[in-house]
TORKOL-67115 format. One record per residue (C-alpha): residue in one letter; y, x, z negated. Coordinates in pm, 1 decimal. Layout:
['A',[Y,X,Z]] ...
END
This chain:
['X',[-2382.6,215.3,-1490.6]] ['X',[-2474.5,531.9,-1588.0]] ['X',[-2637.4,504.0,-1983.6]] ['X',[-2665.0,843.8,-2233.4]] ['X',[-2778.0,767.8,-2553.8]] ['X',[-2614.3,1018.6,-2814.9]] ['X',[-2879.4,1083.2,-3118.4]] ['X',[-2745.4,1269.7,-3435.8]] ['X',[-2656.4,1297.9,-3789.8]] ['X',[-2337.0,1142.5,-3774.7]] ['X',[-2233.2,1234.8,-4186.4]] ['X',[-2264.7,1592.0,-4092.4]] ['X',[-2197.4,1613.8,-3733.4]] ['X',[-2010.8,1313.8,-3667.8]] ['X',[-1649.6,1446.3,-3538.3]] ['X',[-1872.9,1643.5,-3308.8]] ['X',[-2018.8,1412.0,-3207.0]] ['X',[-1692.8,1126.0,-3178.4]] ['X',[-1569.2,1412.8,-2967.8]] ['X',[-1874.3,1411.8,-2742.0]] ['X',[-1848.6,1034.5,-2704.5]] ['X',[-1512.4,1059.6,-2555.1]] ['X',[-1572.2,1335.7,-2324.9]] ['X',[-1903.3,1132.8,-2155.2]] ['X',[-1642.4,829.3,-2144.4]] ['X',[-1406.8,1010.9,-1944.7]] ['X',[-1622.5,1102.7,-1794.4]] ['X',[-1722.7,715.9,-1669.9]] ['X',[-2060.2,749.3,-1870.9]] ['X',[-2175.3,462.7,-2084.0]] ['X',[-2264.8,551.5,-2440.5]] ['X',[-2500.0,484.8,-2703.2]] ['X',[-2448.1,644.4,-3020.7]] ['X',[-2750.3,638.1,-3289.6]] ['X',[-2717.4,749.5,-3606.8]] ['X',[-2981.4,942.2,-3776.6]] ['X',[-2821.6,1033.8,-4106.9]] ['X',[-2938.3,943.0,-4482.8]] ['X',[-2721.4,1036.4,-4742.8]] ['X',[-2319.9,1108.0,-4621.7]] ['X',[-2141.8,811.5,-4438.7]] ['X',[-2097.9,820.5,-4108.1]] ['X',[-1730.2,992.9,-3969.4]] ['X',[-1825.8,808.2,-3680.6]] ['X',[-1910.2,427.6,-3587.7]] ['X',[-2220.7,420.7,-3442.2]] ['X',[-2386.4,143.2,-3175.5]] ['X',[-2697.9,182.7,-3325.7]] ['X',[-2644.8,215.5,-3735.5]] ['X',[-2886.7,454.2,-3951.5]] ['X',[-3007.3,101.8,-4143.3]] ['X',[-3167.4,16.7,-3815.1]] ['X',[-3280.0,331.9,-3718.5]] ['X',[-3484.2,302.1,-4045.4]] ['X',[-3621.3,-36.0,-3955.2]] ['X',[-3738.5,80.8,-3687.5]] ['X',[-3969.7,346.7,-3865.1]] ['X',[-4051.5,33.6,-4112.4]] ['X',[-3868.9,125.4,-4388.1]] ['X',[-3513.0,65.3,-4576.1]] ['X',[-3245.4,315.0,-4552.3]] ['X',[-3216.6,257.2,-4925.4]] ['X',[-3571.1,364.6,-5028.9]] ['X',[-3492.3,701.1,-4811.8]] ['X',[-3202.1,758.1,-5024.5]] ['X',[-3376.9,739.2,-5328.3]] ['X',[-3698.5,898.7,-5197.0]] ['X',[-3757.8,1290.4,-5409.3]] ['X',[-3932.0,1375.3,-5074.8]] ['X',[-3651.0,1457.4,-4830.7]] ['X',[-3889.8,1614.6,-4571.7]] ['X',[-4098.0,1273.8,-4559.4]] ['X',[-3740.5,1132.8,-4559.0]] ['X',[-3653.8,1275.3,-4285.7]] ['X',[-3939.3,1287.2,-4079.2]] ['X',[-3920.0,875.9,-4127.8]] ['X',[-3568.3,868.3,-3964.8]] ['X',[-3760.1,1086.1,-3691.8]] ['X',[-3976.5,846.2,-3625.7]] ['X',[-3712.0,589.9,-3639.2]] ['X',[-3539.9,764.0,-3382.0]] ['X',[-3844.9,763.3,-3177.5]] ['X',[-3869.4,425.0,-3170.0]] ['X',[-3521.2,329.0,-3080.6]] ['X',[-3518.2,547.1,-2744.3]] ['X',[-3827.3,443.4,-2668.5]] ['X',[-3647.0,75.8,-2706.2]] ['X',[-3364.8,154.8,-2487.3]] ['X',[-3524.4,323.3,-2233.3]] ['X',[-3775.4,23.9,-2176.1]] ['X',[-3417.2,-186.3,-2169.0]] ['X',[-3240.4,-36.5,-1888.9]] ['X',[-2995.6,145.4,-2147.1]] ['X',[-3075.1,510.7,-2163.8]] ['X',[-3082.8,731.0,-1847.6]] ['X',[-3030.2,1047.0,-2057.3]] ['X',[-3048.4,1188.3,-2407.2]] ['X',[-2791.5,1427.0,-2594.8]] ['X',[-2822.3,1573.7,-2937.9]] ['X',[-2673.5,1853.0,-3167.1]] ['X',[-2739.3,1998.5,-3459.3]] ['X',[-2915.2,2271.5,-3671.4]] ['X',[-3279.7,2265.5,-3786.8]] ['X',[-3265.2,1950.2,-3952.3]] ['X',[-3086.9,1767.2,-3651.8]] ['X',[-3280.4,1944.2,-3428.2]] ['X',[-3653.7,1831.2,-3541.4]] ['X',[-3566.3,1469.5,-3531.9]] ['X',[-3354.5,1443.5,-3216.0]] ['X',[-3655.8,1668.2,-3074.1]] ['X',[-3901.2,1460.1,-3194.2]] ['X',[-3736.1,1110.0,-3021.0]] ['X',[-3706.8,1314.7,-2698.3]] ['X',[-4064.2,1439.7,-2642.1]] ['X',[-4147.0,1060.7,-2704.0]] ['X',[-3963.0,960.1,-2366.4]] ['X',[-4143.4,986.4,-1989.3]] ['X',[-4131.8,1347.7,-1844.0]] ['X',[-3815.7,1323.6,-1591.1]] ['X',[-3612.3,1144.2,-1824.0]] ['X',[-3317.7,1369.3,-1873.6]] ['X',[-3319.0,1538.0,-2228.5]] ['X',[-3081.1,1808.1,-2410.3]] ['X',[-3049.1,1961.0,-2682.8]] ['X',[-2793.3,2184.0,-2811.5]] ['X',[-2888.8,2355.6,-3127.8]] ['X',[-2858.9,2688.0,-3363.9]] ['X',[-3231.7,2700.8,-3357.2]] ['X',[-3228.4,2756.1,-2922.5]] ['X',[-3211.3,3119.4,-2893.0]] ['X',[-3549.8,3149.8,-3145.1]] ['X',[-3931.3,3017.7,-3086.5]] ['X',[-3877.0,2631.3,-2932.5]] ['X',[-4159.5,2534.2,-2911.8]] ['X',[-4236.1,2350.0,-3241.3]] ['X',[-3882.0,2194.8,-3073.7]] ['X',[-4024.5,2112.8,-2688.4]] ['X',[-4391.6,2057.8,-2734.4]] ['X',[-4524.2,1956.5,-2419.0]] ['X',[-4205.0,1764.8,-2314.9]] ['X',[-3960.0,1847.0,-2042.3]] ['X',[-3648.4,1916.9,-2341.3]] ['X',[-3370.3,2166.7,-2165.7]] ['X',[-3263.5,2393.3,-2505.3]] ['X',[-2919.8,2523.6,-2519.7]] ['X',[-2813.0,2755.2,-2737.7]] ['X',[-2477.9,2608.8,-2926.7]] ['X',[-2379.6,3050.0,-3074.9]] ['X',[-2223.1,2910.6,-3321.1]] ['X',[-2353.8,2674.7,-3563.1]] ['X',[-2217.2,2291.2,-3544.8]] ['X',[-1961.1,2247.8,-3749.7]] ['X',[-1614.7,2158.7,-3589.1]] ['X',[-1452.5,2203.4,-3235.9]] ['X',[-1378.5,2518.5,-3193.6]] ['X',[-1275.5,2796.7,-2930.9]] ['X',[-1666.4,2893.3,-2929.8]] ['X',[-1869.6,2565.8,-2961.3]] ['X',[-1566.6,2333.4,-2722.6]] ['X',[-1683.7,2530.6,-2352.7]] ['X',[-2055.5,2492.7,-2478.8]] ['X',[-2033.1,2141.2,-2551.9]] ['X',[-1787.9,2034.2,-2259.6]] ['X',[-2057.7,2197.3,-2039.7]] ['X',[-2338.7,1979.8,-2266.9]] ['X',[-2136.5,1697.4,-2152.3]] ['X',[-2124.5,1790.2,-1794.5]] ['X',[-2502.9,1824.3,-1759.6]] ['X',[-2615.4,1552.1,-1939.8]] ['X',[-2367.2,1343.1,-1668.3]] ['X',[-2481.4,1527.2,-1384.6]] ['X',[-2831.6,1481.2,-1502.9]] ['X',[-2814.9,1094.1,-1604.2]] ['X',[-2671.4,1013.0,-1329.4]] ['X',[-2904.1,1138.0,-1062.4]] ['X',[-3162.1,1007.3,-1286.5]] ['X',[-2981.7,677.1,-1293.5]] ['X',[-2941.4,648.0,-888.2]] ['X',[-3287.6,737.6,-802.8]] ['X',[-3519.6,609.9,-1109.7]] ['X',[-3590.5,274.7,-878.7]] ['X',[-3738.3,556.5,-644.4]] ['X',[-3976.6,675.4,-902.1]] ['X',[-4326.6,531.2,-972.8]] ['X',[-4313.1,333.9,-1258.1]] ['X',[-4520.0,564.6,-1461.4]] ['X',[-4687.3,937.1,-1405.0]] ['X',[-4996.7,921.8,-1159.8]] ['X',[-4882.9,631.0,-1061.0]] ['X',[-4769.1,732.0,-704.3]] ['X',[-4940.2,671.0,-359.6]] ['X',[-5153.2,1028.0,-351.3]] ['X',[-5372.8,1070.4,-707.0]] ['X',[-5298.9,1344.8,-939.7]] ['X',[-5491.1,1654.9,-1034.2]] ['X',[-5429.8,1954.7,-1246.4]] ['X',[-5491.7,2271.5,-1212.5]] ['X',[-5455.4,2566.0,-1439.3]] ['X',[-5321.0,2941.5,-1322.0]] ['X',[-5191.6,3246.2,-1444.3]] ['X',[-5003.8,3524.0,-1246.3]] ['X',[-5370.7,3720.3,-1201.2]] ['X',[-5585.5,3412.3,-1029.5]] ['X',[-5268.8,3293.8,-837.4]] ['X',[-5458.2,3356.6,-480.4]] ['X',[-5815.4,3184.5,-577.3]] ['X',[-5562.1,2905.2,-740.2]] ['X',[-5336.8,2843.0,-461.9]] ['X',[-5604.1,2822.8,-192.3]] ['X',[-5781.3,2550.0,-392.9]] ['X',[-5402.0,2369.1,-445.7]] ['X',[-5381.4,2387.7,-108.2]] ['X',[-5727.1,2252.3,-6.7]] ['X',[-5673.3,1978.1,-224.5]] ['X',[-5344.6,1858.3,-95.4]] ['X',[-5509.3,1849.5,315.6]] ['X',[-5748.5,1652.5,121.6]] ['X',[-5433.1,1379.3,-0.4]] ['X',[-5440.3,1479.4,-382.6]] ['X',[-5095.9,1589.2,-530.6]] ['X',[-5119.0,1877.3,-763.8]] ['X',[-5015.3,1984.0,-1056.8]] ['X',[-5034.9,2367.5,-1167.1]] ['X',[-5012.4,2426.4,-1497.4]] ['X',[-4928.1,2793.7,-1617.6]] ['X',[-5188.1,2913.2,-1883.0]] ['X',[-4872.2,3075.8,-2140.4]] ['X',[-5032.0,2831.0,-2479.9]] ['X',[-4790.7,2541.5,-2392.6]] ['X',[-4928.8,2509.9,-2039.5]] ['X',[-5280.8,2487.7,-2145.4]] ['X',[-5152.7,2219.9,-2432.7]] ['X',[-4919.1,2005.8,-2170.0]] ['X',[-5248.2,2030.4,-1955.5]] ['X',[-5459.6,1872.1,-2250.1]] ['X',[-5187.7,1610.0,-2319.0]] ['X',[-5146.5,1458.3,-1967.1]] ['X',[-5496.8,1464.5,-1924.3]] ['X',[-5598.1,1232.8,-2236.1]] ['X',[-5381.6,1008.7,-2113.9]] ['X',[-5587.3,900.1,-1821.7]] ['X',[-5355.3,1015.2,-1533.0]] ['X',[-5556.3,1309.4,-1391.2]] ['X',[-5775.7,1173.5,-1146.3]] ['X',[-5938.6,1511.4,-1177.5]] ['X',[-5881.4,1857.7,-1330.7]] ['X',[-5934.8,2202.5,-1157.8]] ['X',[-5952.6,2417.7,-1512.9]] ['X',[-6004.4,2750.5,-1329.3]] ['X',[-5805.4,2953.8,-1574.4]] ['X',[-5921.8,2985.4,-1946.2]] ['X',[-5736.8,3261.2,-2099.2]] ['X',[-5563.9,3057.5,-2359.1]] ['X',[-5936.6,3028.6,-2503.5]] ['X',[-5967.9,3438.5,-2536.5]] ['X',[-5632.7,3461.2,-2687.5]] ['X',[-5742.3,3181.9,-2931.0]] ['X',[-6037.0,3382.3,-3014.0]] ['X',[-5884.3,3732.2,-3086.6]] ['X',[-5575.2,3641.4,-3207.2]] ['X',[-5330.6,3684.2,-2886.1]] ['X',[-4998.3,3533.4,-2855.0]] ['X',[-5084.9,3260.9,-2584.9]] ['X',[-5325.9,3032.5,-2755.9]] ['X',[-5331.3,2665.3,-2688.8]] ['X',[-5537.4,2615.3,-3011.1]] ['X',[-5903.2,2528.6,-3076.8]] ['X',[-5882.0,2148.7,-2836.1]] ['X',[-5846.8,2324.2,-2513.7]] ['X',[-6048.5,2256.5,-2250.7]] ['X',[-6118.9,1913.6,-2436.3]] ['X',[-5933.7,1634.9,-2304.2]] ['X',[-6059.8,1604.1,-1992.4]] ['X',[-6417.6,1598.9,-2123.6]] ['X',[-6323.6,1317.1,-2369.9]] ['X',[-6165.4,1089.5,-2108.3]] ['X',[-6442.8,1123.9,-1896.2]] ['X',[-6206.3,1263.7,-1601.0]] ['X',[-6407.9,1455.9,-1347.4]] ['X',[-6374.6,1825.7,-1422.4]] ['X',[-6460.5,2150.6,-1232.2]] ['X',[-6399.4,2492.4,-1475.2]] ['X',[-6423.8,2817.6,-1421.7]] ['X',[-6380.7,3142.9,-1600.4]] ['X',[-6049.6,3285.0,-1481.1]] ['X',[-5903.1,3595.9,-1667.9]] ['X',[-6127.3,3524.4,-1981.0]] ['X',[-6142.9,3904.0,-1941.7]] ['X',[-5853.7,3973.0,-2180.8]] ['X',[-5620.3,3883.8,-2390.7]] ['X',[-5270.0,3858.2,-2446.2]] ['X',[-5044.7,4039.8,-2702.1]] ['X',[-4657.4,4075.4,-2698.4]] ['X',[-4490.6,4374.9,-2600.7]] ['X',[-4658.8,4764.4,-2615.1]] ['X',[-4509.1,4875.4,-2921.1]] ['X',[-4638.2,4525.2,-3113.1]] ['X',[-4981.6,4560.1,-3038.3]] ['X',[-5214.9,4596.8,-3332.6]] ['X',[-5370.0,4902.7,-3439.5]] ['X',[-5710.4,4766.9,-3423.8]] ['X',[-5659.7,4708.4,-3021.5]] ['X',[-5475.8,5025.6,-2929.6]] ['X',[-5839.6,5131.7,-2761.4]] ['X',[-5923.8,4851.1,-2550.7]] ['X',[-5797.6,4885.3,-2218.6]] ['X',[-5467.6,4848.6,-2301.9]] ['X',[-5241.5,4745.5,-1947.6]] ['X',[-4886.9,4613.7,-1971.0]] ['X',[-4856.2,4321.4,-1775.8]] ['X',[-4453.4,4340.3,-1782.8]] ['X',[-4190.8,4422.0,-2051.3]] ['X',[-4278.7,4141.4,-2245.1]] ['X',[-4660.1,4079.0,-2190.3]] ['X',[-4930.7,4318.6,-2282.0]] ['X',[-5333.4,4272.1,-2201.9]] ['X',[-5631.0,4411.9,-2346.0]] ['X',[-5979.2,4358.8,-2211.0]] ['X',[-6202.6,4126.5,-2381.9]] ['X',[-6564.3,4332.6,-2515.5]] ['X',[-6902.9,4211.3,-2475.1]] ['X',[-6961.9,4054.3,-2761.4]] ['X',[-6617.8,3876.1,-2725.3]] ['X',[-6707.0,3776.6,-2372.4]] ['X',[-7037.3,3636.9,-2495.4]] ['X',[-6858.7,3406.2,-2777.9]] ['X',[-6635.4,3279.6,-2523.5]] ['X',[-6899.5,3187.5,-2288.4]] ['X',[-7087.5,2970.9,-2615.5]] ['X',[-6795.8,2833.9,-2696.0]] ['X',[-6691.4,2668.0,-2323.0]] ['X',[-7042.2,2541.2,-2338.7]] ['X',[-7028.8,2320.7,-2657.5]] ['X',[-6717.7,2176.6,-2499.2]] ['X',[-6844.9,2157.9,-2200.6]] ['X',[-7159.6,1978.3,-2322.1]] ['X',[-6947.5,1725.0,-2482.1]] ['X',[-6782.7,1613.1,-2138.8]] ['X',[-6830.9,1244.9,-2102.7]] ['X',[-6754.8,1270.5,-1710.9]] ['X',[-6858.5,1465.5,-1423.8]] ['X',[-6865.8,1811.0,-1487.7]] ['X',[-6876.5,2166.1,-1258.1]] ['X',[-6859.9,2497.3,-1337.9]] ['X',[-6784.6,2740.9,-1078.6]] ['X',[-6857.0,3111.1,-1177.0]] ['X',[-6717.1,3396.4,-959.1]] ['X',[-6979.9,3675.2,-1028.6]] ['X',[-6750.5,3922.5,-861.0]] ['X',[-6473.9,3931.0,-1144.4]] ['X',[-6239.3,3689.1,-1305.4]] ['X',[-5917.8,3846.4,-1282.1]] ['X',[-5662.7,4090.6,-1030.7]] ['X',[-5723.5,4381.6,-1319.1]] ['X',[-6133.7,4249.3,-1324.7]] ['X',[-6187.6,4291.4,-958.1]] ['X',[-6439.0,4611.6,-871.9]] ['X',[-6258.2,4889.9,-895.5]] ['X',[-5964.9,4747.0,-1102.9]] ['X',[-5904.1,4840.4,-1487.2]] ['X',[-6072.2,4571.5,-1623.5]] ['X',[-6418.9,4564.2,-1429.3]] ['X',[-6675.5,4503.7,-1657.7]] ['X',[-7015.7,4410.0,-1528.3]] ['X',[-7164.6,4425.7,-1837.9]] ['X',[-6926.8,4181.2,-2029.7]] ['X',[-6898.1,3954.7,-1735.1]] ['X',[-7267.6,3918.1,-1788.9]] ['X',[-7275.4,3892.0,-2130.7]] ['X',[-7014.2,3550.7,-2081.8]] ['X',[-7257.0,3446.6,-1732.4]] ['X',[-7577.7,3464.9,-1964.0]] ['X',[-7407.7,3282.7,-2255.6]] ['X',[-7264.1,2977.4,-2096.0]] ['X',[-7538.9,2961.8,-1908.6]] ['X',[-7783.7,2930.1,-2188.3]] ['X',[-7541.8,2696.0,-2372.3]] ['X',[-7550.5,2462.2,-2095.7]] ['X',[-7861.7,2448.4,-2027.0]] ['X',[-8025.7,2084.1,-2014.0]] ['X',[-7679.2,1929.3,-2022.9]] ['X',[-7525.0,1728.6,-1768.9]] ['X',[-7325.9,1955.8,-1644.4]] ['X',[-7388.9,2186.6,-1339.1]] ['X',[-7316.4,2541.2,-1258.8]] ['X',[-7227.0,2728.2,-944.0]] ['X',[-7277.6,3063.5,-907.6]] ['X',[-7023.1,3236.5,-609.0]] ['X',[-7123.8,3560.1,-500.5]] ['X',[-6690.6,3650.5,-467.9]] ['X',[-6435.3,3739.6,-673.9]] ['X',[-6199.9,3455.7,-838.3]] ['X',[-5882.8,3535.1,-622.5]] ['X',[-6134.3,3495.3,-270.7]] ['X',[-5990.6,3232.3,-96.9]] ['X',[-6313.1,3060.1,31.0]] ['X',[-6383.4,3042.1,-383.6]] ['X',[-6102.9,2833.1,-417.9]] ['X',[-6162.3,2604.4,-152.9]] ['X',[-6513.5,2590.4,-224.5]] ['X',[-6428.5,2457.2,-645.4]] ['X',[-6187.0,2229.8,-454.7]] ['X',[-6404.1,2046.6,-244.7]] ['X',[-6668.8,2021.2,-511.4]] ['X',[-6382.7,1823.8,-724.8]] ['X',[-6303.0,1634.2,-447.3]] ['X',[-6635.0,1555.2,-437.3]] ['X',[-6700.1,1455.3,-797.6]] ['X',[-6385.9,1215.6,-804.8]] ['X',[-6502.4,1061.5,-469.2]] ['X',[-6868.9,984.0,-646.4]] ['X',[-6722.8,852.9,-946.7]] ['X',[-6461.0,619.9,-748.3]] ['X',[-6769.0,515.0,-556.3]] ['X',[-6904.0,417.8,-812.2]] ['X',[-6649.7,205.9,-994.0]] 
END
């Protein structure tokens, strides 16, 4: 049978979600409801009752009640909810995962989502869809949809949004459901190892030739696109030991996370790797500039720095000398910290489509200025650098950073 386990707030929301228990039972779906409230009582029986929920996060359901802290309160039942899923899926029971709600409903179902394996299906209809998600989907696979009017009743507006809710979390579960004994048991688990990579739209060409190197040579690759949650889903994966090597060739999450552009992936990028001791080989892709929203939101102080809109909703400016410089300090001290085998491949030719010679965003001078710094900053470390006399999107640079991963991972499996 085909198992979706419903996760809500079932004092507030619970005719909505009664009604969405029906629907997935006509639908010849097996249900699970789990009840996540604190205060109300439940409109709705529940399979799974909010007292356990709270066990499972090691508390009581009456000390929550009482508690003057309902944020803690409810991030508890959050982690409650985490728990259970995580229980059902290792049972058999849960081949899907549906939720509703507003802010409140929408932070813990989220939370118990990203908890589950990437592939299991996950949905979330919520108030909060249509505005910045990802506080909501992390680094997880969650599909947002937006429910246009808040959740409160069955309605002519919210009954076609959730009967198509229903429909995909049924289509969903139960492909997942038929073809999960396909699946390796866990991520990186399959018969060719895994590797990331990291791209954005302006190193696609020197990116794809090295994905493509890489999968004559029997890896299967993952590209990861450097927009802040990329670079973070990259760093997640990879402390979890299931990269058996990581092609960082694109670091402009780090130059946004120096001057303040919209697609950081915080201070711990370009970290993981390095602290699991995968086998790494980095380069320096479009470090030469930085990412802002749209033209009319870019700040004052930038307005004279080689300012290029990228599209409607992405504008660039090019990174200076002295930001270029800080940058190339700054991937040396993580770089230095790698406890595995470690490359970098530097593309003295430029790092970007707008970098290339004759292109916007050619800069000798700052390209230098990043060259000379990482190169002092690595300096008696372990790890070795490569200088290419060809531009990042070359083809023959790709291939050439591929086969020097290929050949790190084969020493260090040699050597195991």
């Amino acid at each position: 049978m085909t198992n979706v386990v419903l996760v809500g707030t079932l004092d507030t929301k619970g005719v909505e979600y009664g009604w969405l228990r029906e629907r997935l039972l006509r639908a010849g779906v097996e249900v699970v409801l789990v009840d996540t409230g604190i205060m109300g009582e439940p409109r709705v029986a529940a399979d799974v009752s909010r007292a356990a929920v709270a066990r499972a996060a090691g508390t009581e359901l009456s000390l929550l009640r009482t508690a003057a802290d309902r944020g803690a309160a409810v991030t508890t039942m959050a982690r409650g909810a985490e728990a259970t899923l995580l229980r059902l899926h290792a049972e058999g029971r849960l081949h899907g995962v549906l939720a509703i709600g507003g802010s409140g409903g929408t932070s813990i179902a989220t939370r118990a989502m990203r908890a589950l394996p990437l592939g299991v299906p996950k949905l979330m209809v919520s108030s909060m869809a249509s505005g910045d998600t990802a506080p909501y989907v992390g680094s997880s696979d969650i599909t947002m949809m937006y429910s246009v009017v808040d959740i409160a009743g069955i309605n002519s507006v919210s009954e076609p949004i959730l009967a198509n809710a229903v429909a995909a979390i049924a289509g969903m579960a139960g492909s997942f459901a038929r073809t999960s004994a396909e699946r390796p048991p866990r991520l990186g688990a399959g018969p060719r190892p895994l590797v990331a990579a990291s791209m954005a739209g302006v190193t696609t060409s020197g990116v794809d030739a090295a994905r493509e190197r890489l999968t004559e040579l029997g890896y299967e690759v993952l590209v990861f696109h450097v927009s802040g949650t990329g670079g973070r889903t990259l760093e997640t994966l990879a402390a979890q030991g299931i990269f058996a090597g990581v092609l960082d060739l694109t670091l402009s999450e780090l130059a946004d996370d120096l001057c303040g552009g919209i697609l950081t992936a915080g201070p711990d990028r370009l970290s993981a790797a390095g602290r699991a001791g995968v086998p790494q080989v980095v380069s320096l892709g479009a470090l030469d500039m930085v990412k802002f929203g749209p033209l009319e939101s870019l700040p004052q102080r930038v307005l004279d720095r080689g300012v290029h809109v990228h599209n409607p909703s992405i504008t660039v400016i090019r990174t200076s000398e002295a930001e270029c410089a800080e940058l190339g300090r700054r991937v040396a001290v993580k770089l230095r910290a790698a406890t595995g085998p470690t490359a970098v491949c530097v593309p003295l030719r430029g790092l970007s489509t707008l970098g290339a010679p004759g292109g916007p965003y050619h800069d000798p001078r700052a390209d230098r200025a990043l060259f000379s710094a990482l190169r002092e900053g690595l300096r008696g470390s372990a790890a070795r650098l490569y200088d290419y006399d060809t531009h990042i999107n070359d083809p023959a640079f790709g291939r050439a950073a591929a086969d020097r991963l290929h050949a790190l991972i084969g020493a260090v499996s040699a050597a195991a």
